[in-house]
N, CA, C and O of each residue as an XYZ file, in Angstrom:
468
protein
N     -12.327    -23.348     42.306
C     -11.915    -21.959     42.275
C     -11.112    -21.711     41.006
O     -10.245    -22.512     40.656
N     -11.371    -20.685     40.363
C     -10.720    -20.304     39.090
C      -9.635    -18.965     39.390
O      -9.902    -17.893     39.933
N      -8.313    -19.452     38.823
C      -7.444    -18.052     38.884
C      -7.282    -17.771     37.652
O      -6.971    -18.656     36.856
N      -7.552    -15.846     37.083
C      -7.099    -15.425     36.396
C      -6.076    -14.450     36.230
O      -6.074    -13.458     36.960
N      -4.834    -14.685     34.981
C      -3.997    -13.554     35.462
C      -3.730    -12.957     34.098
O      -3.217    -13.795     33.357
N      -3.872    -12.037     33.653
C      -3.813    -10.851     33.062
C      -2.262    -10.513     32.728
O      -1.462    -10.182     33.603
N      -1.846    -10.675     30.956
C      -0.509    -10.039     30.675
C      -0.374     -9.368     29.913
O      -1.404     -9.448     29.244
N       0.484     -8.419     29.333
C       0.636     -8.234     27.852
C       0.665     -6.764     27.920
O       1.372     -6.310     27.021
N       0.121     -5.829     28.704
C       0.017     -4.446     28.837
C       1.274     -3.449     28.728
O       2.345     -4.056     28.700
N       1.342     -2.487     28.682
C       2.106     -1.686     28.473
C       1.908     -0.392     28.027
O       0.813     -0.022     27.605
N       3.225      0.582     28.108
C       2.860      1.594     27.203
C       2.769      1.900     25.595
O       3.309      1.300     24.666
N       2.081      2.801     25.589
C       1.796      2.548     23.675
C       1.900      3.845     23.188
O       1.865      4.507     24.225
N       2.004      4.606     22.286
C       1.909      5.793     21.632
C       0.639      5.562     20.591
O       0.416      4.680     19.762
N       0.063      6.489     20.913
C      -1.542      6.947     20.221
C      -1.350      6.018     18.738
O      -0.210      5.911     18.285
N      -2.330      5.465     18.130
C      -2.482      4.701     17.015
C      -1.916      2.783     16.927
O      -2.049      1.921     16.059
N      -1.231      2.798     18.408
C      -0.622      1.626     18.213
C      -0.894     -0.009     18.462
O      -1.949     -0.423     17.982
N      -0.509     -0.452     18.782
C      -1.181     -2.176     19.336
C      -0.646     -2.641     20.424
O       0.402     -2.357     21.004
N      -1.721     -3.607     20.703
C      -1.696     -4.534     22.189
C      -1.965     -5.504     21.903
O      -2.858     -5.601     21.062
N      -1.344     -6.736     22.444
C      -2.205     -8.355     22.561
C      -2.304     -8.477     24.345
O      -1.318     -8.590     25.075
N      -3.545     -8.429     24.746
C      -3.637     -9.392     26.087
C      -4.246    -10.628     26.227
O      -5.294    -11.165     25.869
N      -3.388    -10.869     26.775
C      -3.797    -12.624     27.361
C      -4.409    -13.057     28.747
O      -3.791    -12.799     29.779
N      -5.326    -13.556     28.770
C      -5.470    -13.810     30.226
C      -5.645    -15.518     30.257
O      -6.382    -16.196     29.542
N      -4.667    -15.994     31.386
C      -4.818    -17.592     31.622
C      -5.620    -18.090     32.640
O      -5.586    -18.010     33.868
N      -6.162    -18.486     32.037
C      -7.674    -19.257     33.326
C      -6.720    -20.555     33.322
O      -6.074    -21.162     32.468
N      -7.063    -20.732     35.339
C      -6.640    -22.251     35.359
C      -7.253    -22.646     37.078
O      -7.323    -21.785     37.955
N      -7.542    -23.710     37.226
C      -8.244    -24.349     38.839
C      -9.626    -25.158     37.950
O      -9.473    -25.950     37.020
N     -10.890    -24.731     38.498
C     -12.144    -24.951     37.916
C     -12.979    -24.202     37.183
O     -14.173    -23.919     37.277
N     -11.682    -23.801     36.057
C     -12.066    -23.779     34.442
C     -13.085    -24.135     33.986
O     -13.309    -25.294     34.338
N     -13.937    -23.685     33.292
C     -14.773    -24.457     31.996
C     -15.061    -24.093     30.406
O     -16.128    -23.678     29.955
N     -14.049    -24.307     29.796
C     -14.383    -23.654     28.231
C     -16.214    -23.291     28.180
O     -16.377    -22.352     27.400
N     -17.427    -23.719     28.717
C     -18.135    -23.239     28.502
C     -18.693    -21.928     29.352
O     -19.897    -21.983     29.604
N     -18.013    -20.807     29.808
C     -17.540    -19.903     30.655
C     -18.140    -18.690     29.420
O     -17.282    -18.686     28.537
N     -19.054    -17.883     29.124
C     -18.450    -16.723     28.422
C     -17.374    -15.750     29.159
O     -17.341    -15.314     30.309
N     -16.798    -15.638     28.418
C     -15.626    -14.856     28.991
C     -15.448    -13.204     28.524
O     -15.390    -13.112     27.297
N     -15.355    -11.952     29.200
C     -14.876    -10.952     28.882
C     -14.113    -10.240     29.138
O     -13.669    -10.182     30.285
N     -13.724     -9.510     28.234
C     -12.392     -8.208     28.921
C     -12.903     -6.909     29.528
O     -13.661     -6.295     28.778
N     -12.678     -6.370     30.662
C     -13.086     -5.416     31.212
C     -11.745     -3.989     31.328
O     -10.578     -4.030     30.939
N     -12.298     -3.146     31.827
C     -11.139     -2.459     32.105
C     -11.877     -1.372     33.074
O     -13.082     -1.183     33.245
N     -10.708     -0.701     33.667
C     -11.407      0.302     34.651
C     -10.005      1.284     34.916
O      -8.887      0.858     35.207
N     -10.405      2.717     34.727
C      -9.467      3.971     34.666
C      -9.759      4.915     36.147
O     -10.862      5.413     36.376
N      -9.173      4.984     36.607
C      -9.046      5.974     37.817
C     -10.383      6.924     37.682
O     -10.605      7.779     36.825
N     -11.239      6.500     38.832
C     -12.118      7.433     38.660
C     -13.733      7.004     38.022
O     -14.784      7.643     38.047
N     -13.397      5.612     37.445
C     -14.830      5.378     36.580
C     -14.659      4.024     37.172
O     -13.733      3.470     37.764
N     -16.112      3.604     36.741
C     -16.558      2.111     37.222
C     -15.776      1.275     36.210
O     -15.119      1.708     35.264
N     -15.947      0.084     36.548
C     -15.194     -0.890     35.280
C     -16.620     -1.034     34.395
O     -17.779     -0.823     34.753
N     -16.112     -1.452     33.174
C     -16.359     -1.815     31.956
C     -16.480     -2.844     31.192
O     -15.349     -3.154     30.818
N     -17.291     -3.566     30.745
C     -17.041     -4.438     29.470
C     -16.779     -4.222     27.950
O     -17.470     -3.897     26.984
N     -16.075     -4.397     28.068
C     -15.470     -4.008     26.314
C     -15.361     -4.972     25.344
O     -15.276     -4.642     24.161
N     -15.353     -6.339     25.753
C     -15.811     -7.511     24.643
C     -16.219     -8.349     25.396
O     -15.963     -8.312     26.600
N     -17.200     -9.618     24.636
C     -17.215    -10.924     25.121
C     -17.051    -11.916     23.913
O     -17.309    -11.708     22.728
N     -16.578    -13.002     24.490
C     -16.762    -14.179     23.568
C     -17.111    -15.649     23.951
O     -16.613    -16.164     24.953
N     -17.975    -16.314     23.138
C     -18.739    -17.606     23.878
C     -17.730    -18.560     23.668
O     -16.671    -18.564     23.041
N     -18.221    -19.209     24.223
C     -17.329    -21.068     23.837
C     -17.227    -21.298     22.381
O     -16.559    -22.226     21.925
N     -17.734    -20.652     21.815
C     -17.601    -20.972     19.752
C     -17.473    -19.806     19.230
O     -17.699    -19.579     18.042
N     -17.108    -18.971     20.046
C     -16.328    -17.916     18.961
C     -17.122    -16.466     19.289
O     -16.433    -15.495     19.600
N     -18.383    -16.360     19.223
C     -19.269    -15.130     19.259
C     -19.096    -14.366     20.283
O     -18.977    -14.383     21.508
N     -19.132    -13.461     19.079
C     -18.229    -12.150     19.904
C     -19.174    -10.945     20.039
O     -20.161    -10.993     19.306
N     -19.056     -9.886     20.832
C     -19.310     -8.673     21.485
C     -18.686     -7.426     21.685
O     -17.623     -7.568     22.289
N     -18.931     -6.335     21.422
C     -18.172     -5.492     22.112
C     -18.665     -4.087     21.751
O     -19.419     -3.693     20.861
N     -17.833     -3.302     22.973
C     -19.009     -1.983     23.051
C     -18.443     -1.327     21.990
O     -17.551     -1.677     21.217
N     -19.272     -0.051     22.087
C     -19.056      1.069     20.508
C     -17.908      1.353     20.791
O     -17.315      1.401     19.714
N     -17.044      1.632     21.804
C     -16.277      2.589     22.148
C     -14.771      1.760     21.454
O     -13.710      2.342     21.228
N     -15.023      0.413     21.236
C     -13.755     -0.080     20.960
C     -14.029     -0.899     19.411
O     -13.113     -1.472     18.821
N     -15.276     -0.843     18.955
C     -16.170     -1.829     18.055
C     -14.743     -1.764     16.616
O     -14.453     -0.609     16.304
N     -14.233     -2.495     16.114
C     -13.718     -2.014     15.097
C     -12.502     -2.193     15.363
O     -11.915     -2.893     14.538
N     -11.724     -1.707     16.466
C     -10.458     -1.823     16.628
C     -10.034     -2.890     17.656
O      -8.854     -3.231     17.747
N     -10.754     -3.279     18.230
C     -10.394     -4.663     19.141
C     -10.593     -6.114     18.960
O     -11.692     -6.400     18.486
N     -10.001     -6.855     19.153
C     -10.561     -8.213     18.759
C     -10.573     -9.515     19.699
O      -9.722    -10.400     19.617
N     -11.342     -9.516     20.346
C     -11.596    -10.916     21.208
C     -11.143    -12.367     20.460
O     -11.330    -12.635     19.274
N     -10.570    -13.131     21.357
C     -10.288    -14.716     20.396
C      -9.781    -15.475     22.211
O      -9.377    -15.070     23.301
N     -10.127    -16.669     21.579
C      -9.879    -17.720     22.987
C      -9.232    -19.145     22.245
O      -9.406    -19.986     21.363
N      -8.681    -18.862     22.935
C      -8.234    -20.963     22.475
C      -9.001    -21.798     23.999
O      -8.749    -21.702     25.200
N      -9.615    -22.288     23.520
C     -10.287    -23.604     24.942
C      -8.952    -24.271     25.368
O      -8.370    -24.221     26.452
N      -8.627    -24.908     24.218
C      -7.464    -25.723     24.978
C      -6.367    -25.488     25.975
O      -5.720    -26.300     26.637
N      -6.309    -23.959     25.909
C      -5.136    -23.325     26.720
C      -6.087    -22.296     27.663
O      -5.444    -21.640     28.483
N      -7.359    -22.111     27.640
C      -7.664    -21.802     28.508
C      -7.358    -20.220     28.949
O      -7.194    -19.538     29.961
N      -7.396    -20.102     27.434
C      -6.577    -18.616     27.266
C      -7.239    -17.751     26.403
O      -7.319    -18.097     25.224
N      -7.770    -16.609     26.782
C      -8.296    -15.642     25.900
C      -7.613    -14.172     25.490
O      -6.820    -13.690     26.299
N      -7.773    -13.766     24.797
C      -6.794    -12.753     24.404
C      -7.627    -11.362     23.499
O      -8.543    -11.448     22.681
N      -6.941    -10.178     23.987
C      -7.818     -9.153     23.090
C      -6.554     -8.236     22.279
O      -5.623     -7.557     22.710
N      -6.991     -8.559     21.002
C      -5.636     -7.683     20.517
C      -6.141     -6.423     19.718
O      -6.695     -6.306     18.625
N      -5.884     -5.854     20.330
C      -6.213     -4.140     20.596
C      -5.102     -3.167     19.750
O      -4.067     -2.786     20.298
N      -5.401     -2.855     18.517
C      -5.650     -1.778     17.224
C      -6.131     -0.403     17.181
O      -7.209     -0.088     17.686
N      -5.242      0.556     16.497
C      -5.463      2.016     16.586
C      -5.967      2.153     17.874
O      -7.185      2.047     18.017
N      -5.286      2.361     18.801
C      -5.350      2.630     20.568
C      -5.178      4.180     20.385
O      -4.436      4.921     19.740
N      -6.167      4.304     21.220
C      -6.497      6.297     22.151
C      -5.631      6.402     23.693
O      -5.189      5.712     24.612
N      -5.741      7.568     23.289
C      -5.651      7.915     24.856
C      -6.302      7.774     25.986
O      -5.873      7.769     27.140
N      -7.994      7.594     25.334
C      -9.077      7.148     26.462
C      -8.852      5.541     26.350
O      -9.840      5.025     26.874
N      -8.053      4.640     25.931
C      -7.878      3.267     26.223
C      -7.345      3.130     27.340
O      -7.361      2.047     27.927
N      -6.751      4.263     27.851
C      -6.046      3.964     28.964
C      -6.596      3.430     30.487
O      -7.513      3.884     31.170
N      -5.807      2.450     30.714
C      -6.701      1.596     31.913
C      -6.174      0.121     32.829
O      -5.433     -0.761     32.396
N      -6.475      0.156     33.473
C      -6.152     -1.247     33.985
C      -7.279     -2.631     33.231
O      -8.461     -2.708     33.568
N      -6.634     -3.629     32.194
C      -7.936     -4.413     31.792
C      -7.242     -5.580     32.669
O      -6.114     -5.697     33.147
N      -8.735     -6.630     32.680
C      -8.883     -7.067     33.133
C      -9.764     -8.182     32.268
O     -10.286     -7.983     31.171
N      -9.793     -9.465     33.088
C     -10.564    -10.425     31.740
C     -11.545    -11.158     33.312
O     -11.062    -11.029     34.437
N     -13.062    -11.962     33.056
C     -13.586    -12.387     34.054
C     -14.619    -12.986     33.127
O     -14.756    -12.533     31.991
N     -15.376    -14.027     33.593
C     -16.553    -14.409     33.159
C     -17.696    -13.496     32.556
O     -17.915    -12.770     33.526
N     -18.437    -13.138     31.707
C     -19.825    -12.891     32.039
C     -21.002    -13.169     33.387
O     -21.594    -14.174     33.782
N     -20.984    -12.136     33.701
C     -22.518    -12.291     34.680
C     -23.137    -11.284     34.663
O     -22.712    -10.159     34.402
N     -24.656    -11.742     35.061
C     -25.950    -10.873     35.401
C     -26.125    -10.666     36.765
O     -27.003     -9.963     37.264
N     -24.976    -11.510     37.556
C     -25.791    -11.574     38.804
C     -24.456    -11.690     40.261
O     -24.279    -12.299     41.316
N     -23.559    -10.281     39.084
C     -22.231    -10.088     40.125
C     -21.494    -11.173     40.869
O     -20.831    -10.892     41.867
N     -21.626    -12.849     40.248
C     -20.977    -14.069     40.616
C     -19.764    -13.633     39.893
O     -19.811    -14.240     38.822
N     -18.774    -12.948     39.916
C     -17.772    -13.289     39.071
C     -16.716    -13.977     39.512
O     -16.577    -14.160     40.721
N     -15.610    -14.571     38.391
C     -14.335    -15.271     39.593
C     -13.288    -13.918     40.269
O     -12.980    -12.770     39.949
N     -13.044    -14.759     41.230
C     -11.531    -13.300     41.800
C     -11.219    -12.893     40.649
O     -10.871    -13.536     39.660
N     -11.376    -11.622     40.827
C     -10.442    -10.975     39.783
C      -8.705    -11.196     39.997
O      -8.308    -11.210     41.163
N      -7.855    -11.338     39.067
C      -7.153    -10.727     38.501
C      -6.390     -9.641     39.198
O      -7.020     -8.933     39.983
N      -5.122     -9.422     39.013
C      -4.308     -8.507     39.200
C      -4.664     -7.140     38.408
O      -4.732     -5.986     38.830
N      -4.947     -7.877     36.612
C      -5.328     -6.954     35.689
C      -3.598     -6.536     35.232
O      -2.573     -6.857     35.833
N      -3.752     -5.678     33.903
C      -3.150     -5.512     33.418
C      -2.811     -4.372     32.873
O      -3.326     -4.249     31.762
N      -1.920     -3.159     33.306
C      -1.737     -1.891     32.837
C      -1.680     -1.648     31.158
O      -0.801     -2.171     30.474
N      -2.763     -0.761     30.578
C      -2.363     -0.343     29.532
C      -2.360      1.123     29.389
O      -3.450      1.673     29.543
N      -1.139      2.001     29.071
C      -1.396      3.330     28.803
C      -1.054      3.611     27.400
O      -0.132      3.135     26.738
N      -2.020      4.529     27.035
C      -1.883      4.991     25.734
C      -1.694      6.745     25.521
O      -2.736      7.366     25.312
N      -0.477      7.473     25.569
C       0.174      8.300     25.443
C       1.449      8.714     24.873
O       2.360      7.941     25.171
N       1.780      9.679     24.160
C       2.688     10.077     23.267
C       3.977     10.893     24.071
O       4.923     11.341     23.423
């Protein structure tokens, strides 16, 4: 069983930055793609990046440019550090494996981010 927990969130004023971290730990596997999701009152959740076991990365239009996926294996820790933030960033993220086939691990508590002035 894998637990993930989600930190780093907060409030932000329009244009500003975020680092989240999420720590995987139980039955881990650096070869896991891993992504950050998020989900806002009202809408389904989202994928907004991924990244493989060597680095390759993903991510939708909506954040392409200003976000940046990175993982350390060794710590089992992936992180999205999130640049020129909107108001539509606003959301609970969340970090989970990749799947096609709705296996994901427990989510997460997740992690509040609001972006407002």
């Amino acid at each position: 069983q894998v637990q993930l927990v989600e930190s780093g969130g907060g409030l932000v004023q329009p244009g500003g930055s975020l680092r989240l971290s999420c720590a995987a730990s139980g039955s881990f596997d650096s070869l896991y793609v891993m992504g950050w999701y998020r989900q806002s009152p009202g809408k389904q959740r989202e994928l907004v990046a991924s990244i493989t076991r060597f680095g390759n990365t993903n991510y939708a239009d909506s954040v392409k440019g200003r976000f940046t996926i990175s993982r350390d294996n060794a710590k089992n820790t992936v992180y999205l550090q999130m640049n020129s933030l909107k108001p539509e960033d606003t959301a609970v993220y969340y970090c989970n494996k990749m799947s096609t086939t709705n296996d994901y691990f427990s989510w997460g508590q997740g992690t509040q981010v609001t972006v407002s002035s």
